[in-house]
N, C-alpha and C positions, 0 to 999 in steps of 0.2 A: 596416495598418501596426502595425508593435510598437514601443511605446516603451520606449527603450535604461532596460534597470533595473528595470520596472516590471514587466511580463509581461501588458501591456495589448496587445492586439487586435484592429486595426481592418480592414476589410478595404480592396482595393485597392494595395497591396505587391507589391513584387515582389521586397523586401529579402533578403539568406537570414540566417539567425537562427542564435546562436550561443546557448547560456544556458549558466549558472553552478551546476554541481553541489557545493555547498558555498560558505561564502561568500567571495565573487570580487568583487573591488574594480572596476565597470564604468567608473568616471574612468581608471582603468591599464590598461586593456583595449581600450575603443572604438576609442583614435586609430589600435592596431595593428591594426586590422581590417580599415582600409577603410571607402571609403564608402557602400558598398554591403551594407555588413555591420549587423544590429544586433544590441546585444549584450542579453539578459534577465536582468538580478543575479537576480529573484525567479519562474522561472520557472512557469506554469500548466501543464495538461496538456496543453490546445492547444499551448503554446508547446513544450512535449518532443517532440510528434506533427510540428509541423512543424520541426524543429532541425536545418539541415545539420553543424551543430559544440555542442561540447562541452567548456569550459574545467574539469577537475574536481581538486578539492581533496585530498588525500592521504587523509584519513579515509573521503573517500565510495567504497564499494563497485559497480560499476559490473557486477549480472553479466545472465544473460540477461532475467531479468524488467524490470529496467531498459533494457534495450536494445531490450526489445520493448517499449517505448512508444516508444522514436523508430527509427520506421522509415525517416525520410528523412536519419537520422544517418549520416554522410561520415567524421567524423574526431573523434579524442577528445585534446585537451590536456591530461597531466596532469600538476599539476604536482608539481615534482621528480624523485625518480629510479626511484622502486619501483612495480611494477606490480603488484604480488600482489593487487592488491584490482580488476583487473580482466580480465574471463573475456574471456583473450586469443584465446580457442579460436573463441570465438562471434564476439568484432568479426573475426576471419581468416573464420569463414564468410560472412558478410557481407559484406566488404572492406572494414571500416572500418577508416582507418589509426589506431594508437595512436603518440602521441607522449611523451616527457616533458620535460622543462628541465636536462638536466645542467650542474652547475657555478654553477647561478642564486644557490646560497646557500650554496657550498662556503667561501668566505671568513667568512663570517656564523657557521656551525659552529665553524669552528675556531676562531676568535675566542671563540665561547661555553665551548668548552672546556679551552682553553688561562684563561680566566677562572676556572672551577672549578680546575684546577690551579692557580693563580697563589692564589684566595681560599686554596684549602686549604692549601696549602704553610706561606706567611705565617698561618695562622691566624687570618684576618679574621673571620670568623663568631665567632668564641672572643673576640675582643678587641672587639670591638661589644657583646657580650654583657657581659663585664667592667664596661665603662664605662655601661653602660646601667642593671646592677642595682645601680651604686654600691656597686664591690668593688673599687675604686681606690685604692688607701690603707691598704685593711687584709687584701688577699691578694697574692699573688704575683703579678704578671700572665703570660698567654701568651708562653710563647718564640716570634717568629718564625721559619719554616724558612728556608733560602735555595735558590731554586732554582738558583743558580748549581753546578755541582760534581754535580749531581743526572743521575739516566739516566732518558731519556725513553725508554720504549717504543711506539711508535706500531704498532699492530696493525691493518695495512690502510694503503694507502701510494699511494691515490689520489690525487685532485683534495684533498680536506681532511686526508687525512694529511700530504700534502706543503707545506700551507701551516705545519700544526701544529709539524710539525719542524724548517721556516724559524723559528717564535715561540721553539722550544725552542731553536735553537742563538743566537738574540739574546739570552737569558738567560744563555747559559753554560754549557747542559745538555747533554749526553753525546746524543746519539740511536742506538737499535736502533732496526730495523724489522722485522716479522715481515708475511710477505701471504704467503697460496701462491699470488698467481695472477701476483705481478708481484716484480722484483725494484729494491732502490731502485738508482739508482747514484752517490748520495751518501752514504750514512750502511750503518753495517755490516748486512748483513743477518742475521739469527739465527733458529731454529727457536722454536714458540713455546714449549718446554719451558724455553732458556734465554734469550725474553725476559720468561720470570715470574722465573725464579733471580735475574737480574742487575737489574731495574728497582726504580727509584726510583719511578715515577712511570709507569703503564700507561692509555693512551687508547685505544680501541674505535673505531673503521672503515671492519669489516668489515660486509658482509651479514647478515645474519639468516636464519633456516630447515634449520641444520644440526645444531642441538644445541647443549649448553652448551658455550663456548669454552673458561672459567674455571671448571672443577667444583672445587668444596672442597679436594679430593687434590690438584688441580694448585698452587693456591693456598699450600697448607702447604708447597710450595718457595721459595715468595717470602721474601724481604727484610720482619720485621715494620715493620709501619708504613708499608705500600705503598698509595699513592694512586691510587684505580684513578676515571677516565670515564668515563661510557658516554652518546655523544651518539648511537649508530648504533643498534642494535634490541636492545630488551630481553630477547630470549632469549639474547645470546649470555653472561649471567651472573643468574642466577635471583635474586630477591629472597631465598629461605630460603638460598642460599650466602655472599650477601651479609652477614647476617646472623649467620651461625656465625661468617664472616673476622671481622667488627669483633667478636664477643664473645669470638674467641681471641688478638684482637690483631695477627692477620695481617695485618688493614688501618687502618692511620689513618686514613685519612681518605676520602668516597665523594661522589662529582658525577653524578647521576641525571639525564638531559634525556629518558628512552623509560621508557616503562610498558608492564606485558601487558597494561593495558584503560586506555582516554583517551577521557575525562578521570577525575582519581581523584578524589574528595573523602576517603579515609581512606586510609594507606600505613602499615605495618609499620615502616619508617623513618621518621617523619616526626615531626620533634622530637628527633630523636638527636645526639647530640654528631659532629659532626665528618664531618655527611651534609647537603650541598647536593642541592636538589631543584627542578629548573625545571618547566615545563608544556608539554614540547617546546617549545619558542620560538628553542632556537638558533638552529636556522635560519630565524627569519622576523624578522629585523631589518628598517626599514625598506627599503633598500636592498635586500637580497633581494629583499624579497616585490614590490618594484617590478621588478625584472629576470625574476623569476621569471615574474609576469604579461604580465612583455613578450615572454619567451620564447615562453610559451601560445601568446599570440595570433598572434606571427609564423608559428608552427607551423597552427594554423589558415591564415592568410590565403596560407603555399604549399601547403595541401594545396588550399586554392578556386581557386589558380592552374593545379591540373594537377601540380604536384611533391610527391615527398615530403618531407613536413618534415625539418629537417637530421637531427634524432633523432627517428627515425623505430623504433620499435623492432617492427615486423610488418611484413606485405607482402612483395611478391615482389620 
């Protein structure tokens, strides 16, 4: 028997065993399992060798050498939406079905980056700072911005773009939307050459693995004092372009939630005026990260029933 959590092994079971590749909350996990299922937060080797499932966290890498330790591995949970970190090639030879969670913490994002908009606009960070260094009295203080009156450009016009531009138009804000792959049917749609010209205020999306979206050139068409997010993948706007925009004044103001390496302990921005820096977190608010886990596991417990999981992203 395996105890749920532990990665203890006793024999005599006839339980099937899911474990946790990164760390996987087993109280938010067990109940959707079944009871016949147990779950291992801190998995041994035994425990990978005998694993029909698989709840795996966004950072852990899943590729053949990992999967050649669990040979009796069935199905892989992972959570969220991006797969690139596991070698889809090999769970298809195998027929292990790959799942992920879409939607689990699209609310939860956009919330976090409509928050960097909202800090930045208002000048929150600048005005905490004021009253903190006891410059209250004898400088000027921060002007707040308003985001009312303001163009939101939302680039990428999914599940969290579409919640984002629901926040932006309760504010008062203007909405573009730029996607190539989908078109909005609320809010105008625009190329992205003129949603950098026209925005006030630029949120990120989209995918990652194409290139720079925002290279420097495209940049120097924008509006100075353009407040640019980036809650979606850090390639699609490089740290040294970043960089050049705020030291020519191209951008006021910068909301960082994605890194090219996680976790960071030093960043080239960090400490900069008028540069919010999370630790990917948007999206694992409470609430997400509890949905997100429930998704795993339901995903698991239809692939032990014989179905494929609803998001099912392999298979025939």
């Amino acid at each position: 028997m395996v105890s749920a959590g532990t990665g203890v092994t006793t024999p005599g079971s006839a339980a099937r065993i899911v474990v946790g590749l990164g760390p996987v909350d087993a109280a938010l996990v067990q109940p959707h399992l079944g009871p016949d299922v147990v779950f291992v937060e801190h998995p041994t080797a035994s425990d990978l060798a005998a694993a029909e499932g698989a709840i795996v966290r966004a950072a852990v890498a899943v590729d053949r050498d990992v999967l050649g330790r669990m040979p009796a591995l069935r199905v892989i949970a992972r959570t969220g939406v991006g797969v690139e970190r596991v070698d889809l090639e090999a769970a298809q030879e195998r027929g292990i079905l790959v799942a992920t969670t879409p939607g689990s913490n699209s609310r939860a994002v956009a919330e976090g980056a409509f928050a960097m908009i909202a800090a930045l606009v208002k000048r929150v960070p600048e005005s905490n700072a004021f009253v903190s260094d006891g410059e209250w009295g004898s400088a000027a203080p921060p002007t707040p911005g308003d985001l009312g009156g303001l163009t939101l450009a939302v680039l990428g016009y999914g599940r969290i773009g579409r919640i984002l531009a629901g926040f932006g138009r309760a504010f008062g804000m203007r909405i573009l939307v730029h996607d190539p792959f989908v078109a909005a049917e609320d809010a105008e749609n625009v190329s992205l050459v003129e949603a950098v010209a026209r925005a006030d205020v630029i949120s990120l999306h989209l995918p990652g693995g194409g290139g720079e979206l925002l290279p420097i050139e495209l940049l120097k068409t924008a509006r100075p004092g353009l407040v640019l997010v980036n809650c979606a993948r850090a390639d699609l706007v490089t740290t040294t372009t970043i960089e050049r925009a705020l030291d020519a004044g191209i951008l006021g103001g910068v909301g960082l939630d994605v890194f090219d390496e996680e976790p960071i302990t030093s960043h080239p921005l960090a400490g900069r005026p008028h540069v919010l820096l999370s630790p990917h977190t948007s999206g694992l608010s409470a609430g997400a990260t509890r949905e997100t886990f429930r998704m795993a596991a339901v995903a698991i417990a239809e692939a032990f029933g014989g179905r494929y999981p609803t998001f099912t992203r392999n298979g025939d």
